[in-house]
C-alpha positions in Angstrom: 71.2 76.5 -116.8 74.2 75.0 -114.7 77.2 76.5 -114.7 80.4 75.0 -116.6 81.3 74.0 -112.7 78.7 72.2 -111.7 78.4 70.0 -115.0 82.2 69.1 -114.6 81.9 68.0 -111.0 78.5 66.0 -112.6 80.6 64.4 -114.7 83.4 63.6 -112.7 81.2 62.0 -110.1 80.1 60.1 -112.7 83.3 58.9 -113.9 84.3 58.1 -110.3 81.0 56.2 -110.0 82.0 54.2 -113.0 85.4 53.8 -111.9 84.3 52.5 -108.7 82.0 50.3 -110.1 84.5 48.4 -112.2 86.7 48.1 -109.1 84.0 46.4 -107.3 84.1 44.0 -110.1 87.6 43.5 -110.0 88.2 42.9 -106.4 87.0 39.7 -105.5 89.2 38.0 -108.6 92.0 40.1 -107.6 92.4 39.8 -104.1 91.7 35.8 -104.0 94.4 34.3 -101.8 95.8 30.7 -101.5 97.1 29.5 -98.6 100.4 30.7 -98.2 98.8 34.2 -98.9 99.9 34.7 -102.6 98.1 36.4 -105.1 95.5 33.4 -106.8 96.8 33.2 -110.5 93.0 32.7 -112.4 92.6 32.5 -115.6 90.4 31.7 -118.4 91.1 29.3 -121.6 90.4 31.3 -124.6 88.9 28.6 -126.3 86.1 29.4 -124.2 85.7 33.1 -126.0 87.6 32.0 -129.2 84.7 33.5 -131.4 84.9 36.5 -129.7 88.8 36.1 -129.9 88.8 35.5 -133.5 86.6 38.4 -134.0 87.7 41.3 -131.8 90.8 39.5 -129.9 91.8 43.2 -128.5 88.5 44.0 -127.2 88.0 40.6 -125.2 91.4 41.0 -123.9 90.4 43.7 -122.4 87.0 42.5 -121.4 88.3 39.6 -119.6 90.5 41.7 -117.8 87.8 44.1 -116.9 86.3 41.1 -115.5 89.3 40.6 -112.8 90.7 37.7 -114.7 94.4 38.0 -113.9 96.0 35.9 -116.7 94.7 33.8 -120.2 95.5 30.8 -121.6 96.1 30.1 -125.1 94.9 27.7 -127.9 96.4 29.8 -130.9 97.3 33.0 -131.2 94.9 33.9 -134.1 97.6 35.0 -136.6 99.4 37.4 -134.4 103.3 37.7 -133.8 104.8 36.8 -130.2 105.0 40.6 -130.1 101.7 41.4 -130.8 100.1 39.1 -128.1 103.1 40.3 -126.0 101.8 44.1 -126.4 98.1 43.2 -126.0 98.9 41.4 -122.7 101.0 43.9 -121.5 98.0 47.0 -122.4 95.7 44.8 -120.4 98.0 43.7 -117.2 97.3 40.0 -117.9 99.5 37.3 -118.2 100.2 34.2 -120.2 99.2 31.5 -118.3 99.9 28.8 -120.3 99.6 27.7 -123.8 98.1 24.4 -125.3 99.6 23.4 -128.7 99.4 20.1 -130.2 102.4 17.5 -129.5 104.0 18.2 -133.6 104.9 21.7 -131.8 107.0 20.3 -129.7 108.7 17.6 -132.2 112.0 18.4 -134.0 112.8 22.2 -135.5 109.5 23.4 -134.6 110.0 22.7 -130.4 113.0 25.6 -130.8 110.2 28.5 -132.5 108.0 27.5 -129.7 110.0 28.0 -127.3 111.4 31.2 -128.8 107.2 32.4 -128.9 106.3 31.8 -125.6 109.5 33.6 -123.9 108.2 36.4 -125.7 104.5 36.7 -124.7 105.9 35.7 -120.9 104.6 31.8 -121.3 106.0 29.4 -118.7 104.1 26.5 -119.2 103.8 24.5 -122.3 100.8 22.2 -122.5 99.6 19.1 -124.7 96.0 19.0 -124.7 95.0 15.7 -126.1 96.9 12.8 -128.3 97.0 11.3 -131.5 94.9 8.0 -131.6 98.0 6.4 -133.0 100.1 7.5 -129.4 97.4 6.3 -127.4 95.4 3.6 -129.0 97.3 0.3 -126.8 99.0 0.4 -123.8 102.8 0.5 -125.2 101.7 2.9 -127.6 100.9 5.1 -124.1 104.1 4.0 -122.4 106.2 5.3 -125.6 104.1 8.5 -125.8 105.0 8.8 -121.9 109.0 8.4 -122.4 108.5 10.9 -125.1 107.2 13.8 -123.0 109.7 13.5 -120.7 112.5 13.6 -123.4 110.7 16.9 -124.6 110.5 18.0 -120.9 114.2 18.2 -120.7 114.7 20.5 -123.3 111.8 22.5 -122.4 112.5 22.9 -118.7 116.3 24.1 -119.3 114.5 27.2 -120.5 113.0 27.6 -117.8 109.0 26.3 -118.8 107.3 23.7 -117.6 105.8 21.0 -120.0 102.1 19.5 -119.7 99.8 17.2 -120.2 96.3 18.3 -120.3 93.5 15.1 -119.9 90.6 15.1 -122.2 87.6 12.2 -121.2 89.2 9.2 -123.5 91.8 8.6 -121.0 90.0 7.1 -118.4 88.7 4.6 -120.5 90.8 1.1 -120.1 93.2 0.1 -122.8 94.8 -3.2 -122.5 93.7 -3.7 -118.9 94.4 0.0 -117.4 93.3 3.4 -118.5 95.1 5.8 -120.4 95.7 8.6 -117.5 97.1 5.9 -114.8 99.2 4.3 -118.3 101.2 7.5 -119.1 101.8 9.1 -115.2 103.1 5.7 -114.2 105.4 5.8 -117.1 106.5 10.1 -116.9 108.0 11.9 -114.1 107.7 14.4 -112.0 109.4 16.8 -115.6 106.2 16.1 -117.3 103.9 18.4 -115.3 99.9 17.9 -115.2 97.0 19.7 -116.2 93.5 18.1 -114.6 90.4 19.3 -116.1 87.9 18.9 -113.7 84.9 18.7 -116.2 86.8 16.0 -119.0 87.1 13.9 -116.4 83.4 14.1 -114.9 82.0 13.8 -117.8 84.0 10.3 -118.6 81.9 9.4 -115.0 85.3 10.5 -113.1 85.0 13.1 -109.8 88.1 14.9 -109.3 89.1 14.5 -105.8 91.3 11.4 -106.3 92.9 12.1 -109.1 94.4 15.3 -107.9 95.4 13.2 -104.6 97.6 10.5 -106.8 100.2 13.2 -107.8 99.4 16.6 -105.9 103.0 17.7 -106.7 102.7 17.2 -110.4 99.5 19.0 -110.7 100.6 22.7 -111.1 97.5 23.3 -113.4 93.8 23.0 -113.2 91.3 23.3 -116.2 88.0 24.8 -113.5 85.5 23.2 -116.0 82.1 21.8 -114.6 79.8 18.5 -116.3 75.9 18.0 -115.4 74.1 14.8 -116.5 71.0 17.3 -116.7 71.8 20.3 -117.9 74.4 20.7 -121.0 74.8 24.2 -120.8 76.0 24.4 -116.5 78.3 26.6 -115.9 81.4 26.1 -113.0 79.7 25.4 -109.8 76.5 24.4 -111.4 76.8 20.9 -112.5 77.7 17.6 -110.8 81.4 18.1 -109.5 82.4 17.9 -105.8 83.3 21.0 -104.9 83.4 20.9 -101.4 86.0 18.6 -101.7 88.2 19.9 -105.1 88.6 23.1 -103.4 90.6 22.0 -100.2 92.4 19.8 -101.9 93.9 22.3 -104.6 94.2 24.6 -101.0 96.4 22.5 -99.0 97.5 19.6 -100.6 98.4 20.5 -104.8 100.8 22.5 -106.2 98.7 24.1 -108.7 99.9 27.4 -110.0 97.3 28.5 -112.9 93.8 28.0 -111.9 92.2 28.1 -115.7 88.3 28.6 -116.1 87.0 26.7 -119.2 83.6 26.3 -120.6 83.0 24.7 -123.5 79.0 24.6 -123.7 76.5 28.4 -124.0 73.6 28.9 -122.5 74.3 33.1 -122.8 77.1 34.7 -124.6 80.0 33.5 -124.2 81.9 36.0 -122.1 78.5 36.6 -119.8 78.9 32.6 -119.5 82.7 33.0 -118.1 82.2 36.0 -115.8 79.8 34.1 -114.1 81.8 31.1 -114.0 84.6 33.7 -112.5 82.1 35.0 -109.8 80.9 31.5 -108.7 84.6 30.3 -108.5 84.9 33.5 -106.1 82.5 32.3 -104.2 83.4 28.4 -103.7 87.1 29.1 -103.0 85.9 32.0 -100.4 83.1 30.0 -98.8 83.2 26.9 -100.1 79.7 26.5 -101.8 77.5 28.8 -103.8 
């Protein structure tokens, strides 16, 4: 029989193997550069695990950051205080990347409690996600939606945070003569930050590429989201968007902070389905294809 010795150095290798293992598995995430040399900030949209979230929210936190995600973002905090999510963040070493809440959040009383929430979990960036028919549904309707944000944006960005707007696939549709997106970034400044996601916008029949050219300096968020006309479940890389040419744009010429994976559609399990999206963003922002 081994001695007590030789099964504790056993196990220890073990552990270390382990150990090792998971590091492995976190490098590639963690040690992903842009080009000034900073730290990549990726994240993943938890509406993309909310299932899992709503189920076991502790234990996915901790799985995402297992998988070398560096940061979530939020749509809800599934009946949790700002302290709560605070501590869970804080026992995994992510961060809040951004939260999406619907525009009444930021209306009236209730933009002062948001505000007060998301300095508490370590939020910066406060983002719309889509609109109300009724602020979007004619082209003045836009325009007044528009003037709104950056109204909002004042308030929000004297404490510090950054307000967003987040596209969905409706606004590239026209509406009295011009779409939606070109409507309200015409008619908002450079307070009103943008979010592009990269899949919304393919599947309204829109690549990427020149849409993050018109206002590089606005876009300090991507949603990393991919649309295939063939396959329903693709994952990021896998479908139709132009890679080759999204990724040395957000590179060089964008001033995206908060790179957000976002799947919306399951082929596997949810989390398998956004650890590979993880890995195959690895890959095209290292070598440029997978």
């Amino acid at each position: 029989m081994p001695n007590k010795n030789f099964r504790f150095h056993t196990r220890l290798s073990v552990v270390l193997v382990l150990l090792g293992a998971l590091w492995a598995r976190q490098l590639p995430a963690q040690t992903l550069k842009d080009s000034k040399g900073r730290p990549l900030q990726v994240g993943v949209q938890l509406y993309s695990v909310r299932a899992e979230c709503e189920k076991d929210l502790p234990g996915t936190l901790k799985a995402l950051a297992a998988m070398g995600y560096r940061g979530v973002e939020f749509a809800g905090y599934y009946r949790r205080s700002a302290k709560e999510i605070r501590a869970l963040l804080d026992a995994n070493r992510l961060k809040a990347y951004g939260t999406h809440l619907g525009l009444d959040a930021l209306l009236g009383d209730k933009l002062d409690k948001t505000i007060e929430y998301a300095k508490v979990i370590g939020c910066k960036f406060l983002c719309v996600p889509w609109l109300p028919e009724n602020r979007r549904n004619t082209k003045q309707a836009t325009i007044e939606t528009a003037h709104l944000f950056v109204e909002i944006a004042k308030k929000v960005n004297a404490n510090g945070m950054t307000l967003g707007w987040h596209n969905e696939d409706y606004e590239f549709k026209p509406v009295d003569g011009e779409t939606i997106w070109d409507t309200f970034t015409a008619n908002s400044d450079k307070s009103v930050a943008l979010q592009f996601d990269t899949g919304n916008a393919l599947s309204a029949g829109e690549q990427a590429a020149p849409y993050l050219l018109k206002y590089p300096q606005r876009t300090v968020s991507v949603h990393l989201k991919d649309h295939s006309k063939t396959n329903p479940n693709a994952l990021l890389g896998e479908g139709d968007e132009h890679w080759n040419e999204v990724i040395p744009i957000l590179k060089t010429k964008t001033a995206t902070r908060w790179y957000i994976v976002e799947q919306e559609s399951y082929g596997q399990p949810p989390l398998v389905c956004v650890e590979k999206c993880l890995r195959n963003f690895e890959k095209l922002w290292t070598q440029g294809s997978l």
